[in-house]
N, C-alpha and C positions, 0 to 999 in steps of 0.2 A: 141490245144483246151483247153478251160476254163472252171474248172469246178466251177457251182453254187452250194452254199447253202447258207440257213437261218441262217445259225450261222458256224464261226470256231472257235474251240476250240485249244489253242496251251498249251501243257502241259497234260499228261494222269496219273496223278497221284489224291489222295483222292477228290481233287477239280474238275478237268476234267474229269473224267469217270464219276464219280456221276452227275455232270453237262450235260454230254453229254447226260444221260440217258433220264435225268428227261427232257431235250429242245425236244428228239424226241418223248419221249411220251406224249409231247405237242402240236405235229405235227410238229416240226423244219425238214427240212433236215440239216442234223448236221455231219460234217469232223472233226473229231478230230488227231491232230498231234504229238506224242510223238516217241522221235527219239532212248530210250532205251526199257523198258518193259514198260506195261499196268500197272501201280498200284504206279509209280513214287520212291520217297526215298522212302516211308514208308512200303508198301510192298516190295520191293527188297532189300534195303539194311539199314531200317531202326526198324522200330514199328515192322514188322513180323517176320523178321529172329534173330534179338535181343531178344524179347519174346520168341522163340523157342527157345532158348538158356536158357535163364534164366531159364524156366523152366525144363529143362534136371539137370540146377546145379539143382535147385531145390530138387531133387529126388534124386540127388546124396548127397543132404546135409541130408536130412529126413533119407535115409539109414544109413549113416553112424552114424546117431544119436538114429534108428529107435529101441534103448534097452528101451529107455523113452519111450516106447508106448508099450511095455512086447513084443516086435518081434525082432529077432536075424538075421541081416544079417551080417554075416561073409567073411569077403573078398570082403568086394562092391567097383568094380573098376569102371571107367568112362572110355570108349573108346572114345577120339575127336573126330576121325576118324567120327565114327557113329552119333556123335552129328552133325557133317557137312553135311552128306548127310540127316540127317532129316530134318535139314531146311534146305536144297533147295529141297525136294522132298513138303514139306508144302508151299515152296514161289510159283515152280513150280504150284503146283494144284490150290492154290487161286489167279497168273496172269491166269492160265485157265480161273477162273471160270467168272472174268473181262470182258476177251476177247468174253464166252459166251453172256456176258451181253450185251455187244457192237451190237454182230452179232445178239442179238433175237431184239432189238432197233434200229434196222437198221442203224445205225452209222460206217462211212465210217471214217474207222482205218487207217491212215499212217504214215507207222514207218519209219521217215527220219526226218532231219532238215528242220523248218518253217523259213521263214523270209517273215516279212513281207515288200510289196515291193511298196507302193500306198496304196492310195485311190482313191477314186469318187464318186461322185452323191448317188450316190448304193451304193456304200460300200466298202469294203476293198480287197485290191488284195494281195497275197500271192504265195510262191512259196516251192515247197518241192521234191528234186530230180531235174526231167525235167520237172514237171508238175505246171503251173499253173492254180491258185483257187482263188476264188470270195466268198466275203459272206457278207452279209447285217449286221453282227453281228459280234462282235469281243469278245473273254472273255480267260484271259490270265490266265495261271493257270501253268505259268514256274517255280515255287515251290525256292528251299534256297540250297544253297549249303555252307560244311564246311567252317566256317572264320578262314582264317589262318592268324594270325598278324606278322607283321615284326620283329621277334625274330631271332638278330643273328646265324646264325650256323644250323637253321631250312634246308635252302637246302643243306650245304652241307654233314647233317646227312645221307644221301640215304634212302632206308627201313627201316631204325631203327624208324621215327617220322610216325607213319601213322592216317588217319583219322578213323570213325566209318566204313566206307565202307570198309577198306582194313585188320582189325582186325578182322572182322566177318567170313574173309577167311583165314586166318591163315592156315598155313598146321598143326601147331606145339603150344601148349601152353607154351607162354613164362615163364621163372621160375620168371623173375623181370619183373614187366612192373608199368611203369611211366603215371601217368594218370595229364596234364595237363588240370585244367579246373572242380571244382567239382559239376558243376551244374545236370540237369538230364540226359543225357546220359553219362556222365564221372562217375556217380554215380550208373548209371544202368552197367556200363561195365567192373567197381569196385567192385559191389559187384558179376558179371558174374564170372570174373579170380580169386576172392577172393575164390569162392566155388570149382572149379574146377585145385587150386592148386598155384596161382599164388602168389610170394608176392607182396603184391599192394601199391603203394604210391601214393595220390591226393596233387596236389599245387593246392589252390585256391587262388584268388587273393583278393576276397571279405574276411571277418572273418567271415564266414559261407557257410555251405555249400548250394547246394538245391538254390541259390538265391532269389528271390520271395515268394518262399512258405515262409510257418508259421516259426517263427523263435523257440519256443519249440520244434515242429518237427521235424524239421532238426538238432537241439540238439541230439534228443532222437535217432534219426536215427546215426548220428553220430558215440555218445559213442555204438551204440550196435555194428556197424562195428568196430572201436578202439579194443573193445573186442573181434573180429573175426580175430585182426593181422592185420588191414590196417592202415598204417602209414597216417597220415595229416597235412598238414602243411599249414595252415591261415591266410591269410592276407598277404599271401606272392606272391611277385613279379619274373617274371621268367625273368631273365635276356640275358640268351641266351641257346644257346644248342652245347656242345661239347663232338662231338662220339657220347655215351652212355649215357651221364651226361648230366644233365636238370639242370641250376645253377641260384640260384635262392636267393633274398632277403627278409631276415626275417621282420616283423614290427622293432626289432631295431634297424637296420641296417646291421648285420651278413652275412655273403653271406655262402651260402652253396650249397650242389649238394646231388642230387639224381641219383643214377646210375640205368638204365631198361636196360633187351634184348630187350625193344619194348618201344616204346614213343608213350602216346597217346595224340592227339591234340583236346581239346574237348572245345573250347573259345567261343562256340557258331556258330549262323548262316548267313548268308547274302541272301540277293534276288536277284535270276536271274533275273534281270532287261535289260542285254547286250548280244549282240550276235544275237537276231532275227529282228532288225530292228525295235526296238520300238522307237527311233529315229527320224523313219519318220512318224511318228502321232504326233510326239507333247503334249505326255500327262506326265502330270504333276507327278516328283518323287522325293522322299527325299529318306530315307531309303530302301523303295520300290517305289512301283506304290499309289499313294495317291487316295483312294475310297472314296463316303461318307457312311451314312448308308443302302443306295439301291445296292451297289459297284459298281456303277459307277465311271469311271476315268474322267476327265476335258474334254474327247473329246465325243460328244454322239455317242451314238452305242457300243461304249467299255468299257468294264465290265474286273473288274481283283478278283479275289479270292487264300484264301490261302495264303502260305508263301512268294509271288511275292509281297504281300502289307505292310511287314513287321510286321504287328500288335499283332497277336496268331499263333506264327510258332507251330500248333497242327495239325494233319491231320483230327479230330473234328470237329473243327474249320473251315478248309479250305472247308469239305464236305455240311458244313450249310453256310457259306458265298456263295457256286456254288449255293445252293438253292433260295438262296438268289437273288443274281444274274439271275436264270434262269426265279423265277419267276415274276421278275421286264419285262425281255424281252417278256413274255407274257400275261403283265397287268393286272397283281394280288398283286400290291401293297405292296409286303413284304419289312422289316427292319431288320437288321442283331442287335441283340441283344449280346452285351458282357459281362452280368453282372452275366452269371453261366458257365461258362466255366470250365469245369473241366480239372485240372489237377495233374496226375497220375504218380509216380515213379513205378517201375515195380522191382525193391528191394525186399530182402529176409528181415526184411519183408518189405510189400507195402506202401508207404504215397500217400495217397487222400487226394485234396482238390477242394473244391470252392464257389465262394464269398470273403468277406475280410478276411482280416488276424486282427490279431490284431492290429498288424504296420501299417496295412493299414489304418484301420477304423479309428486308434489313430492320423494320421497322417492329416486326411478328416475333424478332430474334430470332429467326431462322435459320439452320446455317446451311450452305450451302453455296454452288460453285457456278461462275461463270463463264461460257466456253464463246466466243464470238468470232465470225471470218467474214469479211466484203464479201455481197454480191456475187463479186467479179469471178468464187469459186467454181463457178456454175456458167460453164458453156455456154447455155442457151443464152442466159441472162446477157453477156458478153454480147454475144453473136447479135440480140434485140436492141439492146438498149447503150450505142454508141455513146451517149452523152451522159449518159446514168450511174449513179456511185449508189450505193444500197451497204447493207447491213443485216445480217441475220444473230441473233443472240439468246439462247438456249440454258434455263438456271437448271439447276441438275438438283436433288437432295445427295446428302453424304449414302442412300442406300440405292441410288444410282435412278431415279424418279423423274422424270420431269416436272418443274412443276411453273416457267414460264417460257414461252416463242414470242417472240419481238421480232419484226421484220420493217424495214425501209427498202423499200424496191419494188418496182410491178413483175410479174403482176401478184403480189403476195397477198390479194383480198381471198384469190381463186387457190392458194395452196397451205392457208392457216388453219383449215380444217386438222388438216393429217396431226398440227399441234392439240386442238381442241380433244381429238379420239385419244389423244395420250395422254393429257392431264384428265381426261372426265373416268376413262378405265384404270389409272393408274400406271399406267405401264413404264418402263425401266427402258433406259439407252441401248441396253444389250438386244432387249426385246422387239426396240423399235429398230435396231442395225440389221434385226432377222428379214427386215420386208427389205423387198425389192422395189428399187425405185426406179419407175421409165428413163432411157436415156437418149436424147438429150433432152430434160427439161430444165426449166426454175427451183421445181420441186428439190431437184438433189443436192442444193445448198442445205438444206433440213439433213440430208444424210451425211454432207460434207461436216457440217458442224456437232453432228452427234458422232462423226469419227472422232474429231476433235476433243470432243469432251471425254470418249471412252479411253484418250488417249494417258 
C-alpha cells in the first residue's frame, strides 16, 4: 500500500521540522523523513549540545576568576562527567519537545532512510523501510556533513583525528588537542577545551581566523585567546597527519608539527546531496542543490532548504529559507532574503555580526562610514564583565543606512538582532536613535555608537 501526501519532507533537522510544521498548519498532509533524531546536526550534535558546553566552561571560568567580583570560590573544580550528561539530558528534552511539535501538527514522523525512487503525473514516489509513499510536493532539507579533505595520514590516524560530532562525547578531556581549521566551530571548540583544561593549538590556513567575519574582530578575538594560552598558527598549510602529529607548512616555507591526544577536523562543510536518489529527478547541483529566491530547484514541485543548497550552512538560515519554501507551496508569494543574516561565535567572549564588513563593503566599492566605541561604553557591560574588553562597530551608507553591526563582547549573540531589524527594513541612524533603549543594559552600546556616527 501507498501512502499519500501533499508534501514529503526528507531531512528533520532546523529546516524540516520547522517546514513540516508551518505546511500542516496550512492544511498539507505532510510525511517527514529523518533517519536519526528530530532536530537534525544542530540540535543533536551541533548548535545545542556545543552551547551547553560552552556554557558550563563558562561558569567554570567566572568561578575561577569570580575574586574580580568580591566573591571567593575556593577549590572550583569541573566534573566532565557531569557536563556530558547535561547536554544529553538538554538535547534529550528539546528533541522531545520537536517531536511534541510533529505529533500536535499531525505530521507523520519516519525514522528510516528516504530515497527517492520516481516520479509521475502527481508527483513524487519515495520509499523508507518497506513502505512506499507518494507526495505531490518534494522539499529536501538533507542538511551538510563534516568536509574531510584528502590529507595524508588522516585514516590511518584511527580515533586520534575526529570531527565535532565525536569530540562532543569524549568520555575524557584531552590534555593536548590539535584543532585543524580556525573558522566558527574550530574556534567555538577552542575556546570550549581552552577553559576546561586543555592546551589548545588552531592551524588555520587562511591568515585569520573567523574567516568571513570582520577582520578587527577576529583580530581582537584572537589576541584575547593568544592570552588565554592557545597557540595559532596562520596562513599555514596542513600537510599530512602522522600518529599524533598534524604537520604542517608555515607561510615561509618551514614545515613543522603540532603534537594532540585528540585531532580536531574543523575544514568546514559539505551538502548531503548523495545517497537518497536525487539523481532520479534531475535537478540541478553545484556545491549543493541550486534554488532561486522562492527555493525552488530546476524541477517544479521541488523545493530544497538549508545546508543541502550550500549557500548559509546556519540553522537560521535553513529555518527561514523552509518558510520560505513552504510558503511559496501555498501561494503566498515569499522571497528568501540574505542581506541580515546573522552570524554568531558562541566564544568566551562572544562575536556577532551582520550585514557587511568592511572588507566587504570595500571590496562592492561601497562608500561608506565607520563609527566604532569599546564595550566599556555601556554600564552594564562594565558593571558584568570585570576582565572583558569588547568592541561594537556600526558601517553607515552616505544616506545615513545601516548596513553592517560587528560586536566582540557578551553577551552580544542576545542583542544583534536589533542590528539584523535595521539592515533587513532598511532603516537609517536617525530612525533607529528614535527607539528607546532599556537602561541599564548591553544593548545601549548599539545606541552609544549610532550617537557616534549621527555625530
Amino acid at each position: 500500500m501507498t501512502m499519500i501526501y501533499d508534501l514529503a519532507i526528507i531531512g528533520g533537522g532546523p529546516g524540516g521540522y520547522v517546514a513540516a510544521e508551518r505546511a500542516a498548519k496550512g492544511g498539507f498532509s505532510v510525511v517527514l523523513f529523518e533517519r536519526r533524531e528530530l532536530g537534525g546536526v544542530c540540535l543533536n550534535e551541533g548548535c545545542i549540545p556545543t552551547k551547553t558546553l560552552l556554557y558550563s566552561a563558562k561558569l567554570y571560568d567566572y568561578a575561577r576568576h569570580s575574586e574580580k567580583y568580591g566573591v571567593s570560590v575556593e577549590g572550583a573544580t569541573l566534573d566532565y562527567g557531569a557536563l556530558l550528561k547535561r547536554k544529553e539530558k538538554v538535547v534529550k528534552k528539546l528533541v522531545g519537545g520537536v517531536k511534541v511539535r510533529m505529533r500536535s501538527a499531525a505530521v507523520e514522523v519516519v525514522k528510516a532512510d528516504c530515497r527517492i525512487t520516481g516520479r509521475t503525473d502527481e508527483g513524487f514516489l519515495l520509499n523508507a523501510g518497506e513502505t512506499d509513499y507518494a507526495a505531490a510536493r518534494l522539499l529536501i532539507c538533507t542538511g551538510s556533513e563534516s568536509a574531510v579533505p584528502p590529507i595524508p595520514g588522516l585514516a590511518e590516524a584511527g580515533g586520534v583525528v575526529v570531527t565535532n560530532r565525536e569530540l562532543l562525547s569524549l568520555p575524557e578531556v584531552p590534555r593536548r588537542l590539535v584543532v585543524i581549521g580556525g573558522g566558527v566551530i574550530g574556534m567555538e571548540f577552542a575556546s570550549l577545551f581552552n577553559s576546561i583544561g586543555s592546551e589548545v593549538t588552531v592551524i588555520e590556513m587562511l591568515p585569520k581566523i573567523l574567516g568571513p567575519m570582520d577582520d578587527e574582530i577576529s583580530a581582537l578575538l584572537l589576541s584575547q585567546y593568544a592570552k588565554k594560552g592557545v597557540t595559532f598558527h596562520l596562513g599555514c598549510k596542513v600537510v599530512s597527519v602522522e600518529g599524533n602529529d598534524v604537520v604542517f607548512q608555515t607561510p615561509e616555507g618551514e614545515t613543522c608539527r603540532a603534537a594532540g591526544d585528540r585531532i580536531l577536523l574543523s575544514v568546514g562543510r559539505r551538502a548531503n546531496i548523495r545517497g537518497f536518489g536525487l539523481e532520479t529527478l534531475g535537478v540541478e547541483t553545484g556545491r549543493g542543490i541550486v534554488v532561486n529566491e522562492r527555493m525552488e530547484t530546476s524541477v517544479p514541485r521541488v523545493w530544497a532548504a538549508g545546508d543541502v543548497t550550500a549557500f548559509s550552512m546556519l540553522a537560521h538560515t535553513a529555518s527561514r529559507e523552509a518558510e520560505v519554501a513552504v510558503d511559496n507551496m501555498l501561494g503566498r508569494n515569499a522571497r528568501m532574503s540574505y542581506k541580515a543574516i546573522p552570524g554568531v561565535v558562541y566564544t568566551n567572549p562572544e562575536v556577532a555580526g551582520v550585514g557587511l564588513t568592511e572588507q566587504e563593503a570595500a571590496a562592492q566599492g561601497l562608500p561608506f562610514t565607520v563609527t566604532r566605541l569599546p564595550m566599556a561604553y555601556s554600564g552594564r557591560f562594565v558593571a558584568e564583565n570585570e576582565r572583558g574588553e569588547g568592541l561594537c562597530k556600526i558601517l553607515v551608507a552616505p544616506d545615513g543606512a545601516v548596513l553592517g553591526v560587528h560586536m566582540l563582547g557578551n553577551p552580544c549573540s542576545e542583542i544583534i538582532q536589533s542590528g539584523c531589524i535595521a539592515i533587513e527594513k532598511g532603516l537609517t541612524v536617525r530612525e533607529l536613535l528614535e527607539v528607546v533603549f532599556p537602561h541599564p543594559t548591553v544593548s545601549e552600546i548599539l545606541k552609544e555608537t549610532l550617537l557616534a556616527a549621527g555625530e
